[in-house]
N, C-alpha and C positions, 0 to 999 in steps of 0.2 A: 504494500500500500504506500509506503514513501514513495519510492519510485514513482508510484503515478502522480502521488503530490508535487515531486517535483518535476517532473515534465509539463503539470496544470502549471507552476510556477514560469520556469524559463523554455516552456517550448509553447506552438500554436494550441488552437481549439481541439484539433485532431491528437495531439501528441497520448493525452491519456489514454486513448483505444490501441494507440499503437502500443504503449507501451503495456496492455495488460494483451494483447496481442501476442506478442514476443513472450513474456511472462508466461502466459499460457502453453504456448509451442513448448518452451524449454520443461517447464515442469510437467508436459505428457510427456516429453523423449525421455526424462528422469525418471519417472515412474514407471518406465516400458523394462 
């Protein structure tokens, strides 16, 4: 959840989906 707090910080409107996006990818390929 920081993570996407701070991408709502210093990146655009978009940045939080990308980054629970990314977030997401990695913690299925972690769990596989």
């Amino acid at each position: 959840h920081e993570a996407v707090e701070l991408a709502k910080t210093f990146g655009s409107d978009n940045s939080p989906k990308f980054v629970n996006g990314v977030l997401g990818s990695v913690s299925t390929l972690i769990s596989k």
